[in-house]
Structure formats: C-alpha cells, structure tokens
N, C-alpha and C positions, 0 to 999 in steps of 0.2 A: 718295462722291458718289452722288447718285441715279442711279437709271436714265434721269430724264423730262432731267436736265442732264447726263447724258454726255457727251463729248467725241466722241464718234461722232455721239451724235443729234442734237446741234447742227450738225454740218456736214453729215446727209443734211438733216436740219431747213435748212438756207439752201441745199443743193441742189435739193429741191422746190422750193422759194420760186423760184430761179431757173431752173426749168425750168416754172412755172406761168406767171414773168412775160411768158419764151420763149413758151410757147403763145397768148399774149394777143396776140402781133404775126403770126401764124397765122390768118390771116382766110379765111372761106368767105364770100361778099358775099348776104345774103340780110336785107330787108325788117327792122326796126323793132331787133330783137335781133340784134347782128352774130354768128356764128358763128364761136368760136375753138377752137381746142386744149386751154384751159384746163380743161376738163374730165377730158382722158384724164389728164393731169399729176394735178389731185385724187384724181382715183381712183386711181391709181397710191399717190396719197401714201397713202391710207386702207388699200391692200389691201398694201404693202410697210412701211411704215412704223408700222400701227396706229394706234386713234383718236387717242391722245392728242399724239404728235410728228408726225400727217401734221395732221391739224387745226391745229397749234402752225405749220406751213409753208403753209398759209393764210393764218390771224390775220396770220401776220408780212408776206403778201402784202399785205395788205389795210392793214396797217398803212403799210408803206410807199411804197403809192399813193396814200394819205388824207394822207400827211405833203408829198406834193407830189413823187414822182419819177413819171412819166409812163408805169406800165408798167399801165396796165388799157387796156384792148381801146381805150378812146377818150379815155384822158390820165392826169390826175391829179389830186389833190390834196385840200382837203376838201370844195371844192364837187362831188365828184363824188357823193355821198350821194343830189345830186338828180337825178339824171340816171336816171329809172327803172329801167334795165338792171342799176344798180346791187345791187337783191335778189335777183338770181343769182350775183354774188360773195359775199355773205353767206350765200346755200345751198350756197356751196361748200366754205366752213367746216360745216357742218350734215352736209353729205353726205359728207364724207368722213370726219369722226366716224363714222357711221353705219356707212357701208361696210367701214372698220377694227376698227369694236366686234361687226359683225356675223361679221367673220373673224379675229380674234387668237387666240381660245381655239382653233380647230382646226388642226392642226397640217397635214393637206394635204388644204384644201379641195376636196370635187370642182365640175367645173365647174356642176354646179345650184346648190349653195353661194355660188359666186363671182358667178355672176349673179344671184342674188335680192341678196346683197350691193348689187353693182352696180345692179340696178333700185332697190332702195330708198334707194339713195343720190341716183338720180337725178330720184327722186319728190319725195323733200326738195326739194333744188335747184328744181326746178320750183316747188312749192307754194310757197314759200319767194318764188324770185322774180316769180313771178306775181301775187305777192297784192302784194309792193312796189311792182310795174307799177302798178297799180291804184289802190292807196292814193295814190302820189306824183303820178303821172297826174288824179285826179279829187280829191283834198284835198288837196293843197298845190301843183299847177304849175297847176292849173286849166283842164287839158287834156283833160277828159273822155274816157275812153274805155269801150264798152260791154263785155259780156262777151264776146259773138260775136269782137269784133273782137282782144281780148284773147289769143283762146285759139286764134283762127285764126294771128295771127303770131309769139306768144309761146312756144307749143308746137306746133302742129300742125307749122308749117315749119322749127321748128329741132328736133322730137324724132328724126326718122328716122336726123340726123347721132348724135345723143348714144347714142341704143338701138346703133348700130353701134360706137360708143364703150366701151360697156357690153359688150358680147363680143369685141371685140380687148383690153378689158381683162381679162378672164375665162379668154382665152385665154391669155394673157400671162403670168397670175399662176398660172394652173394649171401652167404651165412650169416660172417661175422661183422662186414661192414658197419652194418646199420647197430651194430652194440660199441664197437672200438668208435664209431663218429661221436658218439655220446661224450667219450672221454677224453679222446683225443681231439685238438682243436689248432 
C-alpha cells in the first residue's frame, strides 16, 4: 500500500477534515468575511500532516460542503461556489499544500522556518481568496465591489487574527513536530 492511502493517513486525513469543519462553527463576528478557526486547523493540517494528505483533508472538506452537508462557516452545498467568501476555502487547499511542501523535507524546522512557512501559506489564502471576492462580486453576482473596499474588509480586518494564527501555529509545531514525525510517516 502506498504511503498517500495508508491506513493511518486516511483517518488523520478525515481527522483534519473534522477538526477544520469544527473550526468553521468558531466564529469571531467581524464585517463582510466571517472569521473562523478554520484556518489554524489547515495549517496544522500542512505543517503535521504534509502537502499532500493535509491538502487531501481540505479537498475532502470542501468536497463535502459542496455535496450539501452544512459545515462551511455559512452552510452548504453546491450553491455555496457563489457566495464570494467562498475563495478563501479553496486557498485553503493551496495554503496548506504550501505550508506542508514548504516543511516536509526538514526534519526540525526552526521557528523562522515555520513561520515563513506559515506566512506563505497565508498569503496563498489570501490572494487566492481575494481575488474570488472580486471576480464573483463584480462578474457574476453583480455586486460591485472596489479595491479600497475589497482589501479594507477582506484583509485588513480579518489579517491580524490569521498573522496571530500563523505564530500559535509555529509555535505549536516547533514543539510537537519533531514527536508527530516519529509516528506519522
């Protein structure tokens, strides 16, 4: 059996998954983009798990909020595509590839490592979902939105929570890494 279908990494694989869907009912109340948990979970999945099965515990989020079970920050199913907030969950897949592909090969990241990691995982995400904001907002819901206003509520006020994200996860991982590598393979 491969490594990517293991019997291990399928069930940390649907353990992210439902500690990501956990995070999604974790709400911080602020303006246009709700603020969840579901970020520290991705990251986690990236920096413990590696790209390829923490990304795979993503997809499989993603897939099964698109099929119609109600676990994204504001429901479910396939119409949720259109709901702009929606290309921050697809940079969440992105970013935690990222983050995982950025730390697999060193065996005990230090913590500068972990957080360039982390930040560029979170830039994905961002870019990622910003730019879906945008697109779905101004060519296809016909809701215009400018850049100003874009980059004031879609980043400016939800990045302060995710950057503090990004070093409880760095911290985290500079702890436990080097004990979950043992087991997890």
């Amino acid at each position: 059996m491969s490594k990517a279908f293991s019997a291990q990494n399928m069930v940390l694989c649907a353990l992210f998954t439902a500690l990501i869907a956990i995070g999604a009912f974790i709400k911080i109340p602020v303006p246009v983009v709700p603020f969840t948990l579901q970020f520290l979970f991705t990251t986690l999945a990236g920096l413990f798990l590696g790209p390829g099965v923490g990304a795979a515990s993503v997809i499989l989020y993603l897939a099964l909020g698109l099929a119609g079970l109600p676990i994204f920050a504001q429901g479910g199913g396939p119409g949720y595509v259109l709901i702009p907030s929606f290309g921050y969950l697809i940079g969440f897949a992105a970013g935690t590839w990222i983050t995982g592909k950025m730390t697999e090969k060193i065996a005990a990241p230090s913590l500068k490592q972990l957080l360039t990691a982390n930040f560029s995982g979170l830039a994905v995400v961002y870019l990622i979902g910003m730019a879906y904001y945008y697109l779905i907002c101004n060519y296809v819901l016909g809701t215009p939105i400018a850049f100003w206003p874009l980059f004031l509520y879609c980043f400016l006020m939800a990045v302060p929570g995710d950057i503090l994200i990004c070093v409880i996860c760095a911290f985290l991982a500079r702890r436990l890494l080097p004990q979950i590598r043992r087991y997890v393979k």
